[in-house]
BALOBA-1460 file (C-alpha; in Angstrom, 3 decimals):
// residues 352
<rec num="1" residu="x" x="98.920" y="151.248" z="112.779"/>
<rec num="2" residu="x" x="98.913" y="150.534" z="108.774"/>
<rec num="3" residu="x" x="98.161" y="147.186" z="109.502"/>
<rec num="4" residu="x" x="94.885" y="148.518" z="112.435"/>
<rec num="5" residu="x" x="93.767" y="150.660" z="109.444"/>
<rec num="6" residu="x" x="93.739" y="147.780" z="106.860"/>
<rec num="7" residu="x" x="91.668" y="145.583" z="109.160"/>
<rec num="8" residu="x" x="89.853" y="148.038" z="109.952"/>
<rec num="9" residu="x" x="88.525" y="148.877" z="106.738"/>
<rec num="10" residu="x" x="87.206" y="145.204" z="106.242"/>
<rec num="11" residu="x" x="84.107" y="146.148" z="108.116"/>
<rec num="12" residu="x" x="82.720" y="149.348" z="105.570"/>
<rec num="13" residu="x" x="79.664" y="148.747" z="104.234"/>
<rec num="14" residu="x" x="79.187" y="146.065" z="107.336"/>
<rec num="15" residu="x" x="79.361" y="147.754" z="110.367"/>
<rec num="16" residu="x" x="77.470" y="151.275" z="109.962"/>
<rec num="17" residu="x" x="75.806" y="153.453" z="112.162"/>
<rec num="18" residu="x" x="79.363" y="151.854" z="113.691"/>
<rec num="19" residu="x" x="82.901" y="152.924" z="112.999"/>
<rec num="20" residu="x" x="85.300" y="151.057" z="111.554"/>
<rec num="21" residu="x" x="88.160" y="150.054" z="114.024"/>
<rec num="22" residu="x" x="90.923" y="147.452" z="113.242"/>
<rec num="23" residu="x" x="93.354" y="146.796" z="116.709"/>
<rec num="24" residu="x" x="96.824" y="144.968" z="116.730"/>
<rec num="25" residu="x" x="98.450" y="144.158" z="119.674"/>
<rec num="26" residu="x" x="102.557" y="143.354" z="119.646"/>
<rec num="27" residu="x" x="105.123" y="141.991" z="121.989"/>
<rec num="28" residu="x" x="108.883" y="142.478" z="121.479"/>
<rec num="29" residu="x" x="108.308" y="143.793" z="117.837"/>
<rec num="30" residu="x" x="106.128" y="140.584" z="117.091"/>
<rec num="31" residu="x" x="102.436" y="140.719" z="116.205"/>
<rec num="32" residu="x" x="100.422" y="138.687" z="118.986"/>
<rec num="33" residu="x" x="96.336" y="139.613" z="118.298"/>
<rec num="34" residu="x" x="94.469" y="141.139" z="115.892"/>
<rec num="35" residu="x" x="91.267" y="141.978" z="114.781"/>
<rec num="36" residu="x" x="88.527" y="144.249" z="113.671"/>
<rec num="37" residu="x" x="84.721" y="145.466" z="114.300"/>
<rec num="38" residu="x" x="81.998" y="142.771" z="112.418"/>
<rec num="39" residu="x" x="79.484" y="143.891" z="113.528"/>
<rec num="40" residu="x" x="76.625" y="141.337" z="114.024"/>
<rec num="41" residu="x" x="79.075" y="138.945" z="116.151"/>
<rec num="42" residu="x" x="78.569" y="141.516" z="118.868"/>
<rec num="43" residu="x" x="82.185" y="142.047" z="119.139"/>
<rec num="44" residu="x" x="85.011" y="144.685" z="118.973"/>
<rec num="45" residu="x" x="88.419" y="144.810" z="117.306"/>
<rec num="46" residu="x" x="89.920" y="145.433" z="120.774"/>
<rec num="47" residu="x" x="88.413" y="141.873" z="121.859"/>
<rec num="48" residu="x" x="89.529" y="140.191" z="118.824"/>
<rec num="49" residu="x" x="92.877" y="140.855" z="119.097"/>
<rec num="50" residu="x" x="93.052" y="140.094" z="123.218"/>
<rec num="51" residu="x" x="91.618" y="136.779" z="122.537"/>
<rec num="52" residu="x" x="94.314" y="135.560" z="119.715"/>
<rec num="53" residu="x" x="96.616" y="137.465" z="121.810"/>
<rec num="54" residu="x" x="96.068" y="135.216" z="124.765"/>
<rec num="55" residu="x" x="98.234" y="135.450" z="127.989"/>
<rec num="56" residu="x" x="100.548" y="136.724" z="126.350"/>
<rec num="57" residu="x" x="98.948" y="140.285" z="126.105"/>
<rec num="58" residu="x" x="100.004" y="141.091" z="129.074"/>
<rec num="59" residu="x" x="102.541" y="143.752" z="129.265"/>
<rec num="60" residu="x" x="102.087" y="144.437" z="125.292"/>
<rec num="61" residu="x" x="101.207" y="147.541" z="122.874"/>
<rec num="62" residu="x" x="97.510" y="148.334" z="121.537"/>
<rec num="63" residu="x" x="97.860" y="149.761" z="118.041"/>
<rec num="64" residu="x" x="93.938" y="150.620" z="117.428"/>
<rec num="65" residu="x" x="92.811" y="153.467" z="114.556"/>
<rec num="66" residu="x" x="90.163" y="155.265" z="117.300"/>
<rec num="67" residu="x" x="89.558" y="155.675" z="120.837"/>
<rec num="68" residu="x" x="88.311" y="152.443" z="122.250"/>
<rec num="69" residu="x" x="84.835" y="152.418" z="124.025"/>
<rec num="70" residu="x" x="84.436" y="152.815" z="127.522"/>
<rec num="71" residu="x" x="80.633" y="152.737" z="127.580"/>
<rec num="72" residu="x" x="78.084" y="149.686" z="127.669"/>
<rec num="73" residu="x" x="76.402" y="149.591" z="124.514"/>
<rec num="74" residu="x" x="76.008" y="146.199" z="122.374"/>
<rec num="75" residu="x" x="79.655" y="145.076" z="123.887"/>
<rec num="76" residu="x" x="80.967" y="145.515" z="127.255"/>
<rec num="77" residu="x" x="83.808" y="149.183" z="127.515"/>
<rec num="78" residu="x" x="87.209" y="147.746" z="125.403"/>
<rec num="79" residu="x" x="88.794" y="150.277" z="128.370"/>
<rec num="80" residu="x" x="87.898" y="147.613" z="130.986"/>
<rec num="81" residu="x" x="89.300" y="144.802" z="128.673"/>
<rec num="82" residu="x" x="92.594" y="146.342" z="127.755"/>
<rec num="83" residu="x" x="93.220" y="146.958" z="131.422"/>
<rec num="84" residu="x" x="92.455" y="143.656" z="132.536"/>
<rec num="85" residu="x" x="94.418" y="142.126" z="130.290"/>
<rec num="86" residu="x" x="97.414" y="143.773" z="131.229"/>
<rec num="87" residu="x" x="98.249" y="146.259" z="128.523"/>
<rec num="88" residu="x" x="100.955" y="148.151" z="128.910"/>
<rec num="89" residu="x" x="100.997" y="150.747" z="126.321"/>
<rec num="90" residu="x" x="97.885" y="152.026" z="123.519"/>
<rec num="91" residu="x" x="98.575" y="153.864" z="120.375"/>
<rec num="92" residu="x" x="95.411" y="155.226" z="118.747"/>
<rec num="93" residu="x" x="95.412" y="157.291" z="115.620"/>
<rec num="94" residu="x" x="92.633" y="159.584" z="116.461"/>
<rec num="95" residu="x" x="90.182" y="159.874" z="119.606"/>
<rec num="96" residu="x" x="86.348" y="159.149" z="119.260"/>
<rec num="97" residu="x" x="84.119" y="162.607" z="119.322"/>
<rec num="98" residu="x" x="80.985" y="160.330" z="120.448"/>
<rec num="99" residu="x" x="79.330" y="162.153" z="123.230"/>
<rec num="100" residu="x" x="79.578" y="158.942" z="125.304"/>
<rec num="101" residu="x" x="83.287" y="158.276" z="124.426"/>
<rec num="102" residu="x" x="85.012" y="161.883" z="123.383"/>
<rec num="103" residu="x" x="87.846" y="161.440" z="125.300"/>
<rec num="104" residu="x" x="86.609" y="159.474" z="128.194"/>
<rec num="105" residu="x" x="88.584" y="156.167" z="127.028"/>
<rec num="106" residu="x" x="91.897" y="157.943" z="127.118"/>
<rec num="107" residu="x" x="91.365" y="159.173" z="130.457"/>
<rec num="108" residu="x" x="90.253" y="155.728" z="131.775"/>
<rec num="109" residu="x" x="93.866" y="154.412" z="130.542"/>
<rec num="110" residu="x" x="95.959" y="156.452" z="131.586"/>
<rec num="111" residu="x" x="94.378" y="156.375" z="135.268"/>
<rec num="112" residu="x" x="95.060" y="152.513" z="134.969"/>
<rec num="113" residu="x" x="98.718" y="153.462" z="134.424"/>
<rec num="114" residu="x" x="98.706" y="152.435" z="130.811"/>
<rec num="115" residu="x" x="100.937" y="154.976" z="128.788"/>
<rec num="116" residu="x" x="98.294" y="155.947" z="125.510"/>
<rec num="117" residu="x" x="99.924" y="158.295" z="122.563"/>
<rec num="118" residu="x" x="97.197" y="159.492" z="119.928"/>
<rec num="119" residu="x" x="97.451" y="160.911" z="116.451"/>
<rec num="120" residu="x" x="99.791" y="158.034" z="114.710"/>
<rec num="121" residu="x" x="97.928" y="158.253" z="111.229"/>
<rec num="122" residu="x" x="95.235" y="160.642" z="112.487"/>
<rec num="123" residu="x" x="94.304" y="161.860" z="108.969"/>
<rec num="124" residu="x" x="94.178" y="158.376" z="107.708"/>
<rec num="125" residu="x" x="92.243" y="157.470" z="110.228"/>
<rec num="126" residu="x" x="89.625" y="160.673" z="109.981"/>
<rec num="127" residu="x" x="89.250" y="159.915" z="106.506"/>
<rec num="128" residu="x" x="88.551" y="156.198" z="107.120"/>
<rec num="129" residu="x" x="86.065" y="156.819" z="109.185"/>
<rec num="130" residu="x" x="84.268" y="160.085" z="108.108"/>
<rec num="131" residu="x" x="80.885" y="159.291" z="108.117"/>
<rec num="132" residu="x" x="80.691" y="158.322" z="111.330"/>
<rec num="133" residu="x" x="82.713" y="161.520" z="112.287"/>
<rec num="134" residu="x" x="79.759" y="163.944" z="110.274"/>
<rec num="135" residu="x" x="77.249" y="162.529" z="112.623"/>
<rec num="136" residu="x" x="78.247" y="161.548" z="115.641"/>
<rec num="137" residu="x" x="79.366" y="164.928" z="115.036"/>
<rec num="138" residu="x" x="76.579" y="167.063" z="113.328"/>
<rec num="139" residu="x" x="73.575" y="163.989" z="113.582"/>
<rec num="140" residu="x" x="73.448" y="164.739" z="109.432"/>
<rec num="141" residu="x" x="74.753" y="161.896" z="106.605"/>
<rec num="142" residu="x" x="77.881" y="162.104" z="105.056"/>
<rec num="143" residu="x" x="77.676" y="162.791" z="101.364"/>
<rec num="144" residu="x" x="79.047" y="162.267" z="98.862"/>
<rec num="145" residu="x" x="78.199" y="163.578" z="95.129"/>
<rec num="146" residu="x" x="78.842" y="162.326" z="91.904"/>
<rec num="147" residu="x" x="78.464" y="164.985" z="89.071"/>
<rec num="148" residu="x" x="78.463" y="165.200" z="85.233"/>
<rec num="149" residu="x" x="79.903" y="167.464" z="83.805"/>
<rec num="150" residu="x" x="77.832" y="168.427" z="80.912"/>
<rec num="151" residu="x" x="80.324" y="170.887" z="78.438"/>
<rec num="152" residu="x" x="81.003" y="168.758" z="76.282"/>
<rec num="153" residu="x" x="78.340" y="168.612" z="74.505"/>
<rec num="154" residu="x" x="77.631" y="165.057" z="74.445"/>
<rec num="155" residu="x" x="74.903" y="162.886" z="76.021"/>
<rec num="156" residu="x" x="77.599" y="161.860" z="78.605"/>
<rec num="157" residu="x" x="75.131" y="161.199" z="81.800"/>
<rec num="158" residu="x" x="74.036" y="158.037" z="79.533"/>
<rec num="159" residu="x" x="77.968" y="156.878" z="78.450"/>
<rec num="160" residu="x" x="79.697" y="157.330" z="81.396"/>
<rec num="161" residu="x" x="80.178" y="153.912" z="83.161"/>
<rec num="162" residu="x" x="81.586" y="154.194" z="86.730"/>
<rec num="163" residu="x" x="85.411" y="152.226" z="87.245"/>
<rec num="164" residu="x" x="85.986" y="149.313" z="89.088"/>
<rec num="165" residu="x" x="87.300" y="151.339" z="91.688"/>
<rec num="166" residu="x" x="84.580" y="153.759" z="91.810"/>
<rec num="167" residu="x" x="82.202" y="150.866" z="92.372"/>
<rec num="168" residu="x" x="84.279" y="149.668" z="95.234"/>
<rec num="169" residu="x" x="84.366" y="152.625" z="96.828"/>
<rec num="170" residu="x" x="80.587" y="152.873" z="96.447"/>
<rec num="171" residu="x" x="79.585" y="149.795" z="97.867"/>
<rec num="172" residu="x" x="80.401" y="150.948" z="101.188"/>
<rec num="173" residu="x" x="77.480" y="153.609" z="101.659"/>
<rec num="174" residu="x" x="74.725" y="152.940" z="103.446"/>
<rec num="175" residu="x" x="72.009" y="154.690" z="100.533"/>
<rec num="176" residu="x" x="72.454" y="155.392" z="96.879"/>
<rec num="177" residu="x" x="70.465" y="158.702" z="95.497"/>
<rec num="178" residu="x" x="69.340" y="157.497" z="92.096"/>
<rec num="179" residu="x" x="70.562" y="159.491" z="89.133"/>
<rec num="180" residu="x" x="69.371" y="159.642" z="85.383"/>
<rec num="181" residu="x" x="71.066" y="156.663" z="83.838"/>
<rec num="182" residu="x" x="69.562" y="153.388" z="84.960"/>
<rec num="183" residu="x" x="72.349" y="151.639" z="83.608"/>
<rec num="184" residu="x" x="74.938" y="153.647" z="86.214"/>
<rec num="185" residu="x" x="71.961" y="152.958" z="89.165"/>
<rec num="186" residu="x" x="72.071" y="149.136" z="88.644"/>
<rec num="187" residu="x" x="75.594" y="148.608" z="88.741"/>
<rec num="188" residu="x" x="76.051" y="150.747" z="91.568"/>
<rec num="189" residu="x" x="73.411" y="148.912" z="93.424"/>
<rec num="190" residu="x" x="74.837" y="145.484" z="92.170"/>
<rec num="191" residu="x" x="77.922" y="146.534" z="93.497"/>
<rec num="192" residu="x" x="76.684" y="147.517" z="97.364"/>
<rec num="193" residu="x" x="74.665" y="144.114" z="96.964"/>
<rec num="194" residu="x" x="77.712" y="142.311" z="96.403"/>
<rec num="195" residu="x" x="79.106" y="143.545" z="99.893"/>
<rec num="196" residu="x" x="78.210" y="142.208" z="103.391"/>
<rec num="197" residu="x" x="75.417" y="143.849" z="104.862"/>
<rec num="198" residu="x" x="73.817" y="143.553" z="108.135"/>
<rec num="199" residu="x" x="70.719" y="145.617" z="107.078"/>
<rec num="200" residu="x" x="69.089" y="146.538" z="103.673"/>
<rec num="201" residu="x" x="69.978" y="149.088" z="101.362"/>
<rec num="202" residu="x" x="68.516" y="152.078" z="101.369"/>
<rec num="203" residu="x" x="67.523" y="153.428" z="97.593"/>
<rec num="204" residu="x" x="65.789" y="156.535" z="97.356"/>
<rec num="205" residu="x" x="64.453" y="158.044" z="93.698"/>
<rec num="206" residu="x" x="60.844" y="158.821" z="92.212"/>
<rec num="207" residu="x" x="58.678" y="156.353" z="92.299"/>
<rec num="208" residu="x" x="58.740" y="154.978" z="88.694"/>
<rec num="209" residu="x" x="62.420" y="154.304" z="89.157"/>
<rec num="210" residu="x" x="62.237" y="152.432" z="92.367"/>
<rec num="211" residu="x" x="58.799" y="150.274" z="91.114"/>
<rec num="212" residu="x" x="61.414" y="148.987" z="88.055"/>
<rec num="213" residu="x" x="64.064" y="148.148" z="90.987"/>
<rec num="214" residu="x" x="61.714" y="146.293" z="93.229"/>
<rec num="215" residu="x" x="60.959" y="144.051" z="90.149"/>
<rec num="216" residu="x" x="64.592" y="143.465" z="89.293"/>
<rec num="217" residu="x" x="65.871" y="142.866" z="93.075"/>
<rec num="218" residu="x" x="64.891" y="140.814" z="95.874"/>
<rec num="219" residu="x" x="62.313" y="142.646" z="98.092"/>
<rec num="220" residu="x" x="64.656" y="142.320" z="101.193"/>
<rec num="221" residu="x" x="67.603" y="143.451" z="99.989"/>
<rec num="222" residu="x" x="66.149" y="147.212" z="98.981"/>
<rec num="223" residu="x" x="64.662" y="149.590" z="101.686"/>
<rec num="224" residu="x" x="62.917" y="151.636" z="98.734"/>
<rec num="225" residu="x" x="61.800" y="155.361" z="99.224"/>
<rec num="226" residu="x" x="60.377" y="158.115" z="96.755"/>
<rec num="227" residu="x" x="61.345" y="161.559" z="97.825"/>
<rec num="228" residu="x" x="59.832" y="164.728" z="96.322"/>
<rec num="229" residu="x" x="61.898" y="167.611" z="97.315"/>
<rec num="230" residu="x" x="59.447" y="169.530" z="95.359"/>
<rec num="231" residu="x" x="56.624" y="168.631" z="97.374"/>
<rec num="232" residu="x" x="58.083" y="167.719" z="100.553"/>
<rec num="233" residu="x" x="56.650" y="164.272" z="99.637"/>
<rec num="234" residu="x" x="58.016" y="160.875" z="101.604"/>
<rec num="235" residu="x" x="56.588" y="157.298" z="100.403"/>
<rec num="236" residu="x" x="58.451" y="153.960" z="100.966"/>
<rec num="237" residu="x" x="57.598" y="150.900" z="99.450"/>
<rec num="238" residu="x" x="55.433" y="148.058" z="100.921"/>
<rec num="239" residu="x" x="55.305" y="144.313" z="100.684"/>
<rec num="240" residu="x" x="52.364" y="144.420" z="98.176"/>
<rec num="241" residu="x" x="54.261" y="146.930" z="95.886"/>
<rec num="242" residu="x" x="52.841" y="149.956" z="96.283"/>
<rec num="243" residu="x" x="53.893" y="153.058" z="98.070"/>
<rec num="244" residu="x" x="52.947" y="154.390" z="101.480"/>
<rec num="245" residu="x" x="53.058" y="157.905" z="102.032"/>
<rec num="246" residu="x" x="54.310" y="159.344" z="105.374"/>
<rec num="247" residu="x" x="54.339" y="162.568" z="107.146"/>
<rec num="248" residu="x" x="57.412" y="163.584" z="106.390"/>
<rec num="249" residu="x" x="59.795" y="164.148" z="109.602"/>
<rec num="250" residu="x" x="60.665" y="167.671" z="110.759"/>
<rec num="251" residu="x" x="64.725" y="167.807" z="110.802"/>
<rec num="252" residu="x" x="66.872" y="169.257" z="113.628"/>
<rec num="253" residu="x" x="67.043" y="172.956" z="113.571"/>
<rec num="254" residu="x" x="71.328" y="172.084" z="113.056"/>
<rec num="255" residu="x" x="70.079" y="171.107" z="109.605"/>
<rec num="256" residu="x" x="70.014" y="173.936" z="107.076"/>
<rec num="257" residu="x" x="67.311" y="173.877" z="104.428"/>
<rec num="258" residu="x" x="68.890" y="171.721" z="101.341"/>
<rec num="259" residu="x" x="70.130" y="168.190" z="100.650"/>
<rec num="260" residu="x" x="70.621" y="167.267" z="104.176"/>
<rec num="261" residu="x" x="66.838" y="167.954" z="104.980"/>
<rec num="262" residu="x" x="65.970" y="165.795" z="102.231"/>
<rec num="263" residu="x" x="67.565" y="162.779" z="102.918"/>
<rec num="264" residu="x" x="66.395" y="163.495" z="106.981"/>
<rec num="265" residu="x" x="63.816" y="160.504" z="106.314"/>
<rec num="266" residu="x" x="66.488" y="158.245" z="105.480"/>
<rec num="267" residu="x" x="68.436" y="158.849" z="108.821"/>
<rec num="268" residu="x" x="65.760" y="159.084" z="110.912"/>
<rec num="269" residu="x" x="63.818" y="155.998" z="109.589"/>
<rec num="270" residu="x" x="66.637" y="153.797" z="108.205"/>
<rec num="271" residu="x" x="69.777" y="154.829" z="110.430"/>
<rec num="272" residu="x" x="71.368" y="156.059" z="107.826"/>
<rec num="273" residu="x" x="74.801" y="157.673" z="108.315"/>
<rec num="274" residu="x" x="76.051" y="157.982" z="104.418"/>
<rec num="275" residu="x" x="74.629" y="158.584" z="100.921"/>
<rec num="276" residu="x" x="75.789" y="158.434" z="97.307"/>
<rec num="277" residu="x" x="74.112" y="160.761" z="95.214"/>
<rec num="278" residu="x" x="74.223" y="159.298" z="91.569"/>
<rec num="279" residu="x" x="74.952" y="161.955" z="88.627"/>
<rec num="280" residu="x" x="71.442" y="164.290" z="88.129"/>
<rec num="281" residu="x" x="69.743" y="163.003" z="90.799"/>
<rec num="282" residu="x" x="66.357" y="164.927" z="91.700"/>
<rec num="283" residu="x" x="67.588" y="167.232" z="89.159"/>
<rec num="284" residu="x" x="69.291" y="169.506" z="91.339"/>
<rec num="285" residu="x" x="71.938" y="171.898" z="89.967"/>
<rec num="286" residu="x" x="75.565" y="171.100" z="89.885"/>
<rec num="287" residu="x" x="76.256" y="174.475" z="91.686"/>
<rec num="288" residu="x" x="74.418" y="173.460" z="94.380"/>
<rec num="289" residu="x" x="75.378" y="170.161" z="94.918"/>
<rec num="290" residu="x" x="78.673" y="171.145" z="94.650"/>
<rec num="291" residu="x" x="78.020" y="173.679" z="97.760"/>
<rec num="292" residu="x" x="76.590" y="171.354" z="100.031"/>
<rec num="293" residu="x" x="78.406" y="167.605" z="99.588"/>
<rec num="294" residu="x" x="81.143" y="166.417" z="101.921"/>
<rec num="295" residu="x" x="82.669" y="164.437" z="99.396"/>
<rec num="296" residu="x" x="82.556" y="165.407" z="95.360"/>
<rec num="297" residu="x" x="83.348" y="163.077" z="92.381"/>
<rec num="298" residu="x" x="82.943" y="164.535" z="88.930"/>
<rec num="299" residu="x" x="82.808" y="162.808" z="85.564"/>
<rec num="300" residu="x" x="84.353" y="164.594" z="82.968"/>
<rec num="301" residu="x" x="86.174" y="164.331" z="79.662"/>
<rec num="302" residu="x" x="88.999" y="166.593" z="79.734"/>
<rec num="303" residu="x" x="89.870" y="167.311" z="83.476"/>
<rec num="304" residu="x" x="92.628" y="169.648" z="84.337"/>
<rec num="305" residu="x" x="94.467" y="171.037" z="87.074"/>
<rec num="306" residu="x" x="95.054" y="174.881" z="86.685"/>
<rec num="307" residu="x" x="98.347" y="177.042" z="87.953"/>
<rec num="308" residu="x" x="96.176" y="177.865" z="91.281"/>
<rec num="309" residu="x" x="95.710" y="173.897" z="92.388"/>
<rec num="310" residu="x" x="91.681" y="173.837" z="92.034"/>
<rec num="311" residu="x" x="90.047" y="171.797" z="89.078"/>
<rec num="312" residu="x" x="89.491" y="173.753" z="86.006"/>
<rec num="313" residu="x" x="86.422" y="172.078" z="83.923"/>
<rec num="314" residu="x" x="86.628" y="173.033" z="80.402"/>
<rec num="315" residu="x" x="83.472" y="175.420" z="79.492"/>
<rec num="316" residu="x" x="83.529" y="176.446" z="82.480"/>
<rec num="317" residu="x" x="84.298" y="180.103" z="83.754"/>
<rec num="318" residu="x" x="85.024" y="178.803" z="87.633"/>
<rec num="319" residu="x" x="87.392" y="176.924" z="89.632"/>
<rec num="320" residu="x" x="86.212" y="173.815" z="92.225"/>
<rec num="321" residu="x" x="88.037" y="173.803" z="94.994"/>
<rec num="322" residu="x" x="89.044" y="170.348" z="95.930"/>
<rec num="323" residu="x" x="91.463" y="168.642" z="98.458"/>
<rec num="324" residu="x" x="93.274" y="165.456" z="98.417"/>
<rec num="325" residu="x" x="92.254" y="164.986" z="94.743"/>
<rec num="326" residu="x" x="92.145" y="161.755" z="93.106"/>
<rec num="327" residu="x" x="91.926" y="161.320" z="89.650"/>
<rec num="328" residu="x" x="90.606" y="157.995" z="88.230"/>
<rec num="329" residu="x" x="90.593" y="156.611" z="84.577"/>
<rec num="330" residu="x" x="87.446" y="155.464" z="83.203"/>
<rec num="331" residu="x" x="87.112" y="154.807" z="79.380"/>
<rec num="332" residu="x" x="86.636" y="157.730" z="77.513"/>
<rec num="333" residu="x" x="86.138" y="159.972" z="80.922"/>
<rec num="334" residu="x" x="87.961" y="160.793" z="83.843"/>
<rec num="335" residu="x" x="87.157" y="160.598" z="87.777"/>
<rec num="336" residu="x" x="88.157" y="163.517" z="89.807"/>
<rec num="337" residu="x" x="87.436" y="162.700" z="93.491"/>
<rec num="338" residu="x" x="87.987" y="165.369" z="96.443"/>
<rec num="339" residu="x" x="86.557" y="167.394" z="99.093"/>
<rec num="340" residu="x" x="85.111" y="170.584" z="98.709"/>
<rec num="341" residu="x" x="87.352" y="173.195" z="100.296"/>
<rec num="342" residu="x" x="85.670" y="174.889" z="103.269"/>
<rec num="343" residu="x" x="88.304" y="177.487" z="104.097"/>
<rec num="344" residu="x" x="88.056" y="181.142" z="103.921"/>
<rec num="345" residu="x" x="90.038" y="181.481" z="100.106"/>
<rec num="346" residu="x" x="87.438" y="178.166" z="99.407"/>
<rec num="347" residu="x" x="84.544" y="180.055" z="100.333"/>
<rec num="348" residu="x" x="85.244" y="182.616" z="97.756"/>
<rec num="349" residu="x" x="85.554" y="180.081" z="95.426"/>
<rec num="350" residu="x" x="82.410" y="178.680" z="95.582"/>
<rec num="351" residu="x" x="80.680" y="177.598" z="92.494"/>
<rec num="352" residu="x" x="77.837" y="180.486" z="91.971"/>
């Protein structure tokens, strides 16, 4: 299943509004077929892995990180291919909540006679994939926030510069929220360009910034769009350079009034499932950034954890509430990656 979740992962940045899935197969304790979700080839991991597999599939384990399909979409159902091909046996880490999957796979299996177990890896598996999982869940983007932290006193927004792994990690998001360093936006944006795509990047800013981006980059590798949370403003940027302004679109009532509604143009024009929001962008307050993102990564100088287990910011008279923190060198600063804790004793904690 480590080895489903490694291929797997080959596909981020590739294969969104699609999950990433990675599938082994093995026969007496020997690895047969393998393979993961590209994308544009039309295929699935599942189909990968039974074509290097062979024959020899037959009467063989599945290891696959979430529920295979059993719907026609792009690719025939994976359900119908695994049973063909004789499969004995499917281990899958965590089940697919799609509305046209959700269970439905497993099901199909088992009434074939194949013997499926699920949750090897589950959280592993969530995490990999939890973009997908906030829409196909919610319909709203995953986020995930970078913020400054400003106590110190310095003019750190401008110094920071974000770590190797940080860049890595950002690559794989389908739209970067411009912040207040250009230096951070363009090597963030260098670093998502650097990744296989099968569709443009989505950049969304104020105008001036994204005019000085569509200079620097090739027109069709930015989808460009100013957004005026302000004035409810939407504009995205044509072939000839300038902006067109359209009537903004009305989210779902699911989506509360906040960062979510903002960014509604981006998933409703552009398909997109997940956003990095670069340190001040808009200009929105920490606080409520902090309240709203999936996914949290804050830039600071002198990060500590206190006796309680939240993140204790010097200068400041609160504790964030974080799980499965991460804490990453960078130069002079440190980033502290983790998700904001949505439990009851989080709730309390909430920055104010």
């Amino acid at each position: 299943m480590k080895r489903a979740l490694d291929l797997a992962r080959r596909g981020a940045g590739l294969v969104s509004p699609n999950p990433m899935v990675g599938a082994v197969i093995v026969s007496d304790g020997q690895v047969i077929g393998e393979g993961f979700h590209r994308y544009d080839r039309l295929r699935h991991a599942e189909s990968y892995a039974l074509e290097m597999a062979g024959e020899h599939a037959r009467g063989s384990t599945l290891y696959c990180n979430l529920e295979p399909c059993c719907h026609h979409g792009r690719t025939p159902p994976c359900t119908d291919s695994l049973i063909e091909a004789g499969i004995v046996r499917v281990v899958i880490a965590a089940s697919d909540p799609d509305s046209r999957v959700s269970g439905r796979g497993i099901e199909q299996l088992r009434s074939a006679g194949i013997a499926v177990e699920v949750g090897l890896r589950e959280k592993e598996a969530l995490r990999l994939n939890e973009a997908y999982l906030k829409y196909v869940t919610s319909g709203q983007p995953f986020l995930h926030a970078i913020i400054q932290d400003d106590s110190s006193g310095l003019d750190a927004p401008l110094s920071w510069k974000p770590s190797g792994a940080l860049l890595l990690a950002a690559s794989e998001y389908d739209a970067i929220a411009l912040g207040v360093s250009a230096e951070v936006n363009q090597s963030v944006i260098d670093a998502c360009l650097s990744r296989e795509r099968h569709r443009k990047l989505a950049v969304a800013g104020i105008s001036h910034d994204l005019k000085e981006l569509s200079r620097a980059y090739e027109r069709d590798a930015l989808s460009l769009i100013a957004l005026s949370p302000a004035s409810n403003e939407v504009r995205f940027l044509n072939d000839e350079g300038s902006f067109d302004k359209i009537t903004p679109d009305q989210p779902p009532s699911n989506y509360a009034a906040g960062i979510a509604s903002i960014f509604y143009p981006l998933v409703k024009r552009l398909g997109v499932r997940s956003i990095l929001a670069l340190p001040g962008f808009f200009g929105m307050p920490a606080a409520s950034i902090f309240n709203q993102a999936d996914k949290v990564t804050f830039i600071t100088q002198k990060a500590r954890n206190d006796a309680a287990g939240g993140l204790k910011l010097p200068g400041r008279d609160f504790r964030l509430d974080l799980d499965d923190i991460e804490a990453r060198d960078a130069g002079y600063f440190d980033e502290i990656t983790g998700y904001p804790d949505r439990s009851a004793a989080g709730e309390a904690q909430k920055v104010k």
